[in-house]
C-alpha positions in Angstrom: 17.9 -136.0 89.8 14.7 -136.7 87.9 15.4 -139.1 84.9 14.5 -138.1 81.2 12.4 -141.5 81.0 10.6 -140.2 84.5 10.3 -137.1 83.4 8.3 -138.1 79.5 4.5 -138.9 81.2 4.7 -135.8 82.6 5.1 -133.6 79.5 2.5 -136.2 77.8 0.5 -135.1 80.7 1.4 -131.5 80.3 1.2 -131.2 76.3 -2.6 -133.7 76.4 -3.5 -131.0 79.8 -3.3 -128.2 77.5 -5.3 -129.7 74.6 -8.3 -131.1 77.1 -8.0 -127.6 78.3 -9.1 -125.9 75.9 -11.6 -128.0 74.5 -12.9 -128.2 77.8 -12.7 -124.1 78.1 -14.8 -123.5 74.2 -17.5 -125.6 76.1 -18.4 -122.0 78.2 -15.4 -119.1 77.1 -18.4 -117.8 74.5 -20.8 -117.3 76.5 -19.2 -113.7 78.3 -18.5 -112.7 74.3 -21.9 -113.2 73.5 -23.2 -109.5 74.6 -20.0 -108.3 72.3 -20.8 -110.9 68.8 -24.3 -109.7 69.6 -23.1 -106.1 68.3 -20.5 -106.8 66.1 -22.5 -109.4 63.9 -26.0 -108.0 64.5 -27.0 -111.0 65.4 -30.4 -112.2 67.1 -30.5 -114.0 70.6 -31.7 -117.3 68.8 -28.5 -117.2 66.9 -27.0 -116.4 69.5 -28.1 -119.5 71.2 -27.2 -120.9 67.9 -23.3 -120.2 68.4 -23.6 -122.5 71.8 -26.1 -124.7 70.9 -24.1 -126.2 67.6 -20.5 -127.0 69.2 -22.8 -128.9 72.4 -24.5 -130.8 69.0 -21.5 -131.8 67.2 -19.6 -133.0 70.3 -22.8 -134.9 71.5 -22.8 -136.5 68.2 -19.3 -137.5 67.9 -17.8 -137.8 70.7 -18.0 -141.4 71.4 -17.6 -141.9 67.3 -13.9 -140.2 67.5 -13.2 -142.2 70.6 -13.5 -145.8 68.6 -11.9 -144.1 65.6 -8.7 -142.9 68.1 -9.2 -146.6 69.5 -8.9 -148.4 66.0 -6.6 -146.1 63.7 -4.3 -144.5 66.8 -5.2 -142.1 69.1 -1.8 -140.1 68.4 -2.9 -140.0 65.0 -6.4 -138.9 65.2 -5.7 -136.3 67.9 -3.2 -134.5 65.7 -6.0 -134.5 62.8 -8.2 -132.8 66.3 -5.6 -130.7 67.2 -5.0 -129.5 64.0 -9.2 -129.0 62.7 -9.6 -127.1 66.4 -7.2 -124.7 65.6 -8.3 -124.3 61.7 -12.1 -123.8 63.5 -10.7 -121.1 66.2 -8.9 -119.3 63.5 -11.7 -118.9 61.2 -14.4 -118.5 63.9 -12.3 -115.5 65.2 -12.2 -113.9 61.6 -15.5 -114.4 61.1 -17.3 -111.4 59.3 -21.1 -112.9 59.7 -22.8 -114.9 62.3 -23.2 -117.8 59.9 -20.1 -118.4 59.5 -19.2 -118.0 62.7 -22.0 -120.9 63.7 -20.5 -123.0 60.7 -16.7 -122.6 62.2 -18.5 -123.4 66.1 -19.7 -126.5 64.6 -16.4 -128.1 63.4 -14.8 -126.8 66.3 -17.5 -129.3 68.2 -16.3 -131.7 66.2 -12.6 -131.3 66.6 -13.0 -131.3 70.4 -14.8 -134.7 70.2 -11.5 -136.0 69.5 -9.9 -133.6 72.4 -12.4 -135.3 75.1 -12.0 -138.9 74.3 -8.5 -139.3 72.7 -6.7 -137.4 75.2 -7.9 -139.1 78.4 -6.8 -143.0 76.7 -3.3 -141.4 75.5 -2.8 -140.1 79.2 -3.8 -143.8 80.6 -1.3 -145.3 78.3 1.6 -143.0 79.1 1.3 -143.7 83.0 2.4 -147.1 84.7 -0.4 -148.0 87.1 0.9 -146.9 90.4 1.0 -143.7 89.0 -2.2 -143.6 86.6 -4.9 -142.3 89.3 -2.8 -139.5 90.4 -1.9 -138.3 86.8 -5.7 -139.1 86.1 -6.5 -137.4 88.8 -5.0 -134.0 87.7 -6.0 -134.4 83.9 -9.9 -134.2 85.1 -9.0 -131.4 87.3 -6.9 -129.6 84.4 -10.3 -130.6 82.6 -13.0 -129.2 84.9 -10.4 -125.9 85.4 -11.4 -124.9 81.6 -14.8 -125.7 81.4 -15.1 -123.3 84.8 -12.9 -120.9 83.7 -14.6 -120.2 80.6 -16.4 -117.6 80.8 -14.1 -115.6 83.0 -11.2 -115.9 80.8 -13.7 -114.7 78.3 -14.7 -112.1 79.6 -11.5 -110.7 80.3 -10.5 -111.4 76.7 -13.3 -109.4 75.3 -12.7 -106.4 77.6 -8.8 -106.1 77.0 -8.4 -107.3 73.4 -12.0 -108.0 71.2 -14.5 -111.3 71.2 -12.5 -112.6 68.4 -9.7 -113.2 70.7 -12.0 -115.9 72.6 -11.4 -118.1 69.6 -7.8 -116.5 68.3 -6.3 -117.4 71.9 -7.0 -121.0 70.9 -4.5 -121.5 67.9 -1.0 -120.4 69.9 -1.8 -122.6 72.9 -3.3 -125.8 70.7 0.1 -125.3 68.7 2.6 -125.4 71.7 0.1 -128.5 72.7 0.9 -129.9 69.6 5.0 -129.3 69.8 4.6 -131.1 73.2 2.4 -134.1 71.8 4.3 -134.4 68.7 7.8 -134.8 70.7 6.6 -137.3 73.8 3.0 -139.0 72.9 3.6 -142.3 71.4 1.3 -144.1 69.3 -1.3 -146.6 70.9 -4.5 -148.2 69.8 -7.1 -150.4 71.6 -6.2 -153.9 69.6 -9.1 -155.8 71.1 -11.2 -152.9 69.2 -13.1 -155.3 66.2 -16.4 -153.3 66.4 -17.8 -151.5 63.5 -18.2 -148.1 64.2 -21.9 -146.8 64.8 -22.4 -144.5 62.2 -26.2 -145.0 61.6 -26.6 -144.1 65.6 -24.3 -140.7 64.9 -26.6 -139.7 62.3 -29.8 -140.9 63.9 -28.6 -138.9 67.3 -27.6 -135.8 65.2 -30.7 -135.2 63.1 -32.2 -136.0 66.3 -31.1 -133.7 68.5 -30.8 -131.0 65.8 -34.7 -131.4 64.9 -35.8 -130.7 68.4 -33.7 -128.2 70.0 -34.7 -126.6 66.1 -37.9 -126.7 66.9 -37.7 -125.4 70.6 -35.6 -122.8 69.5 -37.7 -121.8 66.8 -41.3 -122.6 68.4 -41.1 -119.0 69.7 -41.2 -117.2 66.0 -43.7 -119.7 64.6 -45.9 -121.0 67.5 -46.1 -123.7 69.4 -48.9 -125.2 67.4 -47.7 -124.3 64.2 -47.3 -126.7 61.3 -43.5 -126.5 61.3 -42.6 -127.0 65.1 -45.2 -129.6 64.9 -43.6 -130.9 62.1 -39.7 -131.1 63.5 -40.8 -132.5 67.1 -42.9 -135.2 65.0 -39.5 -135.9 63.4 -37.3 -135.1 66.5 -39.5 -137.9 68.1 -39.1 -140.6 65.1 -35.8 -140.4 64.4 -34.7 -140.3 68.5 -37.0 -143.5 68.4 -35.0 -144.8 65.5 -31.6 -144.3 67.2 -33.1 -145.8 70.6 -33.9 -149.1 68.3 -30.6 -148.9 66.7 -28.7 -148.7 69.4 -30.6 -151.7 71.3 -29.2 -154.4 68.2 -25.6 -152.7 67.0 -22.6 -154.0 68.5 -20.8 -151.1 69.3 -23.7 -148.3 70.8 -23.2 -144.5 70.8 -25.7 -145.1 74.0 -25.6 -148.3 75.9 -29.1 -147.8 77.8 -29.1 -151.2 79.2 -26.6 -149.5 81.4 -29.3 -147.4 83.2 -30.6 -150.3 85.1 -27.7 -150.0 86.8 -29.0 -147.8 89.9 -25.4 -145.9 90.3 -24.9 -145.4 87.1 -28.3 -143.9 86.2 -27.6 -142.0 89.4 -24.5 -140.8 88.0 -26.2 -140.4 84.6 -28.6 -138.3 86.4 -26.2 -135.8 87.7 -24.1 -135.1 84.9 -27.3 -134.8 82.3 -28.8 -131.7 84.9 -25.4 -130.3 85.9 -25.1 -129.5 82.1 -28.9 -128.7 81.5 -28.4 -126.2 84.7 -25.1 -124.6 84.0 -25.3 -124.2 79.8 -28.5 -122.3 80.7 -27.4 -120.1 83.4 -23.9 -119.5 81.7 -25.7 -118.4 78.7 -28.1 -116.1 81.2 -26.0 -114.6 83.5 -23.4 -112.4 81.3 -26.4 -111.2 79.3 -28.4 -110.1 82.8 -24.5 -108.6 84.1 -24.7 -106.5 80.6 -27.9 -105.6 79.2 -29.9 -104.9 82.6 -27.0 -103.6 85.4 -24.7 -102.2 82.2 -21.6 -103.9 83.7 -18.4 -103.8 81.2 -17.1 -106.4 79.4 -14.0 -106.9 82.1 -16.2 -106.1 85.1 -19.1 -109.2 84.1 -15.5 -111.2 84.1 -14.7 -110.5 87.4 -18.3 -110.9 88.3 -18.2 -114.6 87.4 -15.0 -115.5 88.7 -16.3 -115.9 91.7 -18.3 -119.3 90.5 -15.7 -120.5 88.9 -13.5 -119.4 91.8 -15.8 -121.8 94.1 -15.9 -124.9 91.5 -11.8 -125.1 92.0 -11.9 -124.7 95.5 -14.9 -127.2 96.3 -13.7 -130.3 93.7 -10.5 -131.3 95.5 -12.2 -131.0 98.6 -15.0 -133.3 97.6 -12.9 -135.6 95.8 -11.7 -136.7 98.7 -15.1 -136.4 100.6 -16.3 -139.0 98.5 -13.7 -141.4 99.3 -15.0 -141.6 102.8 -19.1 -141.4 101.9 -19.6 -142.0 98.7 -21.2 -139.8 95.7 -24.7 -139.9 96.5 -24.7 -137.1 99.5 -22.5 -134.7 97.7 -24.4 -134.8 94.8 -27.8 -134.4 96.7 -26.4 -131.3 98.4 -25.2 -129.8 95.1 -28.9 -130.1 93.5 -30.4 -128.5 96.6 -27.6 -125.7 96.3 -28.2 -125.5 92.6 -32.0 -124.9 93.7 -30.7 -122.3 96.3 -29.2 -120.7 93.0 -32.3 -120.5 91.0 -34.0 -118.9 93.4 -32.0 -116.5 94.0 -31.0 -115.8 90.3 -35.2 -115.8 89.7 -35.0 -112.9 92.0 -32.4 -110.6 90.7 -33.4 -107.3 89.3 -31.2 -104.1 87.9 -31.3 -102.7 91.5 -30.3 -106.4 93.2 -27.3 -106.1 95.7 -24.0 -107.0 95.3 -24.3 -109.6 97.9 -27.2 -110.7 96.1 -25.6 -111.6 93.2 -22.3 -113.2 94.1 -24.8 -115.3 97.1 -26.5 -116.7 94.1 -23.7 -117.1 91.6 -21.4 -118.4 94.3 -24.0 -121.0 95.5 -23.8 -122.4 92.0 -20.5 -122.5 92.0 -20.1 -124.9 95.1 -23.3 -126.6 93.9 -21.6 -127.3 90.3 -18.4 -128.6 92.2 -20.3 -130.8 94.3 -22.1 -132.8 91.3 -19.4 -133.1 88.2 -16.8 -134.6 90.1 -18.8 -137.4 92.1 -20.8 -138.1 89.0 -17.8 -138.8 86.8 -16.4 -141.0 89.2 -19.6 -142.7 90.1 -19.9 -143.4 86.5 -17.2 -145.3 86.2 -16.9 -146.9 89.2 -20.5 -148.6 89.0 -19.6 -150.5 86.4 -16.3 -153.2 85.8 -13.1 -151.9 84.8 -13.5 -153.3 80.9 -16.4 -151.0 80.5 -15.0 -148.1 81.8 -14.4 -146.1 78.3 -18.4 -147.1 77.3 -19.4 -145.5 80.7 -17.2 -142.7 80.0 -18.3 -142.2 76.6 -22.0 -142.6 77.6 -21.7 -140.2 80.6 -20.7 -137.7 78.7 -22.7 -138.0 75.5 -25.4 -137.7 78.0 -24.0 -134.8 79.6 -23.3 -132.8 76.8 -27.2 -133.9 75.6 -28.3 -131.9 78.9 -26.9 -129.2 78.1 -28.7 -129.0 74.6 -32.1 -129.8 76.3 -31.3 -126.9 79.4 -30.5 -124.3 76.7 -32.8 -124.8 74.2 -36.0 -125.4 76.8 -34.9 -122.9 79.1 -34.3 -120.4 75.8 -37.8 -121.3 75.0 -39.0 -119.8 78.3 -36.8 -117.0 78.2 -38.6 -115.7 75.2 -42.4 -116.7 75.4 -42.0 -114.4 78.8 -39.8 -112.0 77.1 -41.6 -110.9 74.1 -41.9 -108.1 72.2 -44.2 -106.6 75.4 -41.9 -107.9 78.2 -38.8 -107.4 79.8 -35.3 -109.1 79.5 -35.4 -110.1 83.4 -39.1 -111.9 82.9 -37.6 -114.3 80.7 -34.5 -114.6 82.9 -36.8 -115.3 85.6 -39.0 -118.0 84.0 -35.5 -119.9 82.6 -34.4 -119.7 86.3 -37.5 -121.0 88.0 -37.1 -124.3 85.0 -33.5 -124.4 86.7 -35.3 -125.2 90.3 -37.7 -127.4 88.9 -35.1 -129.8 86.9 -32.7 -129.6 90.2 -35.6 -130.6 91.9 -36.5 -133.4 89.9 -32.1 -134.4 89.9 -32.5 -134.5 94.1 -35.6 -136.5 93.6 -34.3 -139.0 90.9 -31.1 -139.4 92.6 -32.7 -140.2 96.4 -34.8 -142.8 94.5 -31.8 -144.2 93.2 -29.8 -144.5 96.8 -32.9 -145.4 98.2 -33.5 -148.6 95.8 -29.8 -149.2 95.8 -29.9 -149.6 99.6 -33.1 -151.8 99.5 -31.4 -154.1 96.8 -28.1 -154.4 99.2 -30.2 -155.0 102.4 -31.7 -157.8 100.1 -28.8 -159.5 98.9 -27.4 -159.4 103.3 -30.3 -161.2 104.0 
């Protein structure tokens, strides 16, 4: 009979599962909706963009912030203040009566699932005794990965059965039974060896940053290219990125520790979570629009259209998991970027007439692609570099990651509509983002082989 003292890591496991769940699933679950808040809010495709684009900038911003605020003042404590602002956020987004409050509600929500990224994965290593940490580990990244796939099928289904307000509503009853959970089993714990100030000049610096070019790029298609203003904001995006590069070089406790990219496997692992975002916040953002607006596919139907991806990145990450136990990261994530290429292609080729098999070949590829990069480049991440630093390559990896994402959506957006004007078709634009997508797999596969390669030189070296 399994002991009540046995049995308490597991519900922390189950009651922190749900929470990373779901901030993991907000990542992509509005993207299917988007088609539907497109109608209901008359809103534009840039605002549109816009609902994405701000959670990605407030949980780039803050993530590794909230993760040294858990560290120092309790991570029980500062992921009930997350739990408790993400389902505030959900509520409001879903009664949202105009897309700018909706964009202000998908901004705090960002911020509130900083704290449901970073918090949650130090409470879960704290709950576990070590022979039992990398299995429980093990399933809280696959909970993890589970949502951010699932996203935009449980979306999709959402909006077809109930309304696109229910993508956000069916946040609050699931983050509240996480909470029950939490609130009975979590104990308190805090990193005491934490004495660093926290970086809140970088935080700043990174979200003016960020928010000043992907404002620009966004806008760039309204007022030109070589107008004064999107001259102006990529003049500023550039000085204050430059400013938050120098800050971080001299402050104690960096946002972004880029010393670490020297480290061949960890900018190969840097490399593979930055363009697994850039490729799949683009697409994700694509592909329910294409499923709606040009083959008139219903709300449930585009669900059921994507599940298939998501279907493949559950099936494929166990299986390469333990693939890269016995090779190593560096194939698997080679072979996803060609796959992800394979994708493009096909995606650059699709058209209101395109076959069924056309389309599940390409969004299945991606799926299998997807599966084969975020899993070996998380673990490469941490593994590169000694166990003390694990939570700064963590928090870096995934600041980066979420940054790709920004930097796939808002370039690739900027394709879509200088090839999709007011004289041009929906599918030119969705062909010109897709052909980007090849190009920055492409240049992954390439950045990645240089890394093995120069790895392998530098080991042959040192046997010599």
């Amino acid at each position: 009979m399994t002991t009540q003292s046995s049995l308490h890591p597991w519900w922390v496991l189950i009651g922190i599962g749900i929470a990373s769940f779901l901030g993991c699933l907000d990542f992509t679950i509005v993207n299917t909706a988007l088609p539907a808040i497109e109608t209901s809010l008359n809103a534009t495709v840039t605002e549109l963009q816009w609902v994405v684009n701000l959670f990605i900038l407030a949980l780039s911003s803050f993530m590794v912030i909230m993760g040294r605020l858990a560290d120092l003042y309790g991570r029980r404590r500062i992921l009930y203040i997350g739990m408790l602002s993400f389902g505030f956020a959900s509520l409001l987004a879903g009664l949202a009566s105009d897309i700018h409050w909706l964009l202000l509600w998908r901004f705090i929500q960002g911020i509130a699932c900083a704290v449901l990224y970073t918090a949650s994965g130090a409470i879960v290593t704290d709950a576990f005794p070590p022979e039992t940490r990398g299995k429980a580990m093990g399933i809280f990244f696959g909970i993890s990965f589970t949502g951010l796939a699932a996203g935009p099928v449980i979306g999709g289904l959402l909006v077809a059965l109930l309304d696109w307000r229910w993508v956000f509503f069916v946040n609050v009853p699931l983050i509240i039974v996480s909470f029950i959970i939490c609130l009975r089993y979590v104990r308190e714990s805090k990193d005491l060896a934490a004495t660093h100030k926290i970086d809140y000049i970088g935080m700043l610096l990174l979200m003016l940053g960020l928010s000043a070019l992907v404002y620009a790029i966004t806008q760039a298609n309204i007022w030109g290219w070589g107008s004064a203003l999107t001259l102006g904001f990529l003049a500023s995006s550039l000085v204050l990125l430059s400013l938050f590069y120098y800050v971080e070089s001299i402050v104690s406790a960096p946002i972004i520790k880029f010393q670490l990219l020297f480290n061949r496997s960890f900018f190969a692992s840097i490399i593979g979570t930055f363009f697994v975002a850039f490729f799949y916040c683009l697409a994700f953002f694509l592909m329910p629009l294409y499923l709606g607006s040009i083959r008139h596919e219903s709300d449930f139907t585009i669900g059921l259209m994507l599940l298939p991806t998501t279907i493949a990145v559950a099936v494929i990450s166990p299986i390469i998991g333990h693939v890269v136990d016995k090779i190593g990261a560096y194939k698997p994530m080679l072979i996803g970027f060609l796959l992800f290429m394979i994708s493009a292609i096909l995606q650059s080729h699709l058209s209101a007439s395109s076959t069924l098999i056309h389309v599940f070949a390409a969004f299945i590829t991606m799926g299998i692609a997807w599966g084969m990069i975020i899993g070996p480049a998380t673990t490469l991440a941490v593994s590169a570099l000694p166990p003390s630093a694990s939570a700064l390559a963590m928090g870096t990896s995934w600041t980066l990651h979420n940054i790709g994402g920004v930097f796939g959506l808002g370039l690739g957006l900027a394709i879509y509509h200088a090839r999709s004007g007011p004289q041009q078709a929906f599918l030119a634009g969705y062909h010109g983002a897709m052909l980007l997508l090849v190009a920055s797999s492409l240049l992954a596969f390439v950045l990645i082989a240089y890394a093995l390669k120069s790895r392998v030189q530098v080991t042959a070296a040192l046997d010599e």
